[in-house]
N, C-alpha and C positions, 0 to 999 in steps of 0.2 A: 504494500500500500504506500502511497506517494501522497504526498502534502503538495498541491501544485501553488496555492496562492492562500494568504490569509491575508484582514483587514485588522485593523483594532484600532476600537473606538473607546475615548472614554463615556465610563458608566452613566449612563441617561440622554447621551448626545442626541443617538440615533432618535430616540423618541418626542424631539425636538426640530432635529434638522428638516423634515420638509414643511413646518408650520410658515416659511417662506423667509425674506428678507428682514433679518435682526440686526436691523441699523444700530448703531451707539451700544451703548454700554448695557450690557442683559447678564443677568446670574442666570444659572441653571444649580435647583438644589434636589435630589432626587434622594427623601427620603423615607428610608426601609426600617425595617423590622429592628435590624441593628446597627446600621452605619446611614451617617447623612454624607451624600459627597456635594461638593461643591464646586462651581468652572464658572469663570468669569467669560463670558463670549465681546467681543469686540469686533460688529462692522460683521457677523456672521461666523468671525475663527473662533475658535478654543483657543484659549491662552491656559495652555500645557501647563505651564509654573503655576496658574491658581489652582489647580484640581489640589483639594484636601478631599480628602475622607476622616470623618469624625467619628469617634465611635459614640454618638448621640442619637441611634434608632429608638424609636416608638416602643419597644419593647421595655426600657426604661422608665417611659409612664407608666405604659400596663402593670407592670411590676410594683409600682408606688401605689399605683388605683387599690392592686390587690392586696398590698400589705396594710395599705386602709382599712379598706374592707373587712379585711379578715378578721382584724385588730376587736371590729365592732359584733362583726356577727359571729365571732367563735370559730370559726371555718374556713377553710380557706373557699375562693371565688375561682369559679376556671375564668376564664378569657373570654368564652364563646357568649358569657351573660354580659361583657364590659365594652365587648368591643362593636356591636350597633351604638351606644353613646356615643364610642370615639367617630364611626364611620359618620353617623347620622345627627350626631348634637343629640342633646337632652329635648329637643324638641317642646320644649313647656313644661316639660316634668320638674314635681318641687319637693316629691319625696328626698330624704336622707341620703341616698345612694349616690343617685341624679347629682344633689347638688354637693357631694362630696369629688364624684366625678368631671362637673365642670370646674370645679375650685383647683382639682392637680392637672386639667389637660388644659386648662388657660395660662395655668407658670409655668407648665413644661413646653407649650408654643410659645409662653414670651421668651422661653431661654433660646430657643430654637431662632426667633427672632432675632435675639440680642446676638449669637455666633453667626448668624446671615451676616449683620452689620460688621462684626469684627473681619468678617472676608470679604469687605469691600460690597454687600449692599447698601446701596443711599435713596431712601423712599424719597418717588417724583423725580428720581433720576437714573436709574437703573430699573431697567424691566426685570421683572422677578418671575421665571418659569418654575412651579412647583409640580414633581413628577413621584412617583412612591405612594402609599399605604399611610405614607405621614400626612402628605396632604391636608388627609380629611381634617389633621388637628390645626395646619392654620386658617382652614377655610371654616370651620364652625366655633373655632375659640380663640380666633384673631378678629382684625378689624381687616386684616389684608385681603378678606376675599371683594371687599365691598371696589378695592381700587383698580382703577384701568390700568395701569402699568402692572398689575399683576394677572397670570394665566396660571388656571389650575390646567392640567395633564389628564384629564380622570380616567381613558382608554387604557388598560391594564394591558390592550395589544399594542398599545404606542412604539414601545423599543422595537420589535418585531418588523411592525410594518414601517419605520424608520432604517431599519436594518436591509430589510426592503428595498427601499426606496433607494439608497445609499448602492447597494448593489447593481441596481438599474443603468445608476449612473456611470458609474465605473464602465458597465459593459459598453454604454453610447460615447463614451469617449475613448474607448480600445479601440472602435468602430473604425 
């Protein structure tokens, strides 16, 4: 078996690159379960030197939510009863849980927040693409979903058919 060609993109690119022309200064923060990466894009390129990876994944909340929880009701919580809150917001809910839940997923997206800024986001000046499972925490316990300069990602096949797309291209310029 023979390897004839590979690509490598960094993580979250592909699922960004055909949303079209990213003039000026754009973040891409693609955050997961366990790590947030981060890429400052300029004028459409990745700027290689900003890609971090943080190990500041959404599992860190879940894990604070749970030790809450558990603290109160004796037991431990799975995940699969916390995690519509995080996807979906508390939605009006004002029981105990609820409002125990939006109290840790609103500090843990302003932290999520506060390390965007440390790597060079600046709200009303930098487009903010958010892509990952994290999302849903600054789109329901931020104020950032409300701004234009900010795009949530919410296509789970985004990377894929970015991946896609990216390969297309390659072949029409072999052509």
């Amino acid at each position: 078996m023979h390897l004839c060609g590979a690509e490598v993109f960094p993580q979250g690119f592909a699922a960004i690159v055909n949303l079209g022309a990213m003039r000026g200064m754009n973040m891409l923060a693609d955050i997961g379960n366990g790590t947030m990466n981060v890429m400052q894009i300029i004028d459409n390129r990745p700027l290689e030197k900003s890609l971090v990876t943080d190990k500041f994944g959404v599992g860190i909340c879940m894990k604070e939510i749970q030790k809450e929880l558990s603290k109160e009701n004796g037991e431990d919580i799975p995940e699969m009863l916390i995690e519509p809150l995080l996807w979906n917001g508390i939605q009006g809910r004002t029981d105990v849980t609820a409002v125990k839940v939006e109290r840790i997923a609103k500090q843990y997206a302003e932290n999520i927040r506060k390390r965007l800024v440390d790597y060079g986001y600046k709200e009303g000046l930098v487009h903010l693409y958010v892509i990952g499972g994290g999302g849903c925490l600054l789109r329901n316990y931020t104020e950032l979903a409300g701004k234009a300069e900010v795009t949530f990602i919410t296509d789970i096949c985004a990377n894929a058919k970015g991946y896609e797309y990216l390969a297309a291209q390659k072949q029409r310029r072999q052509r």
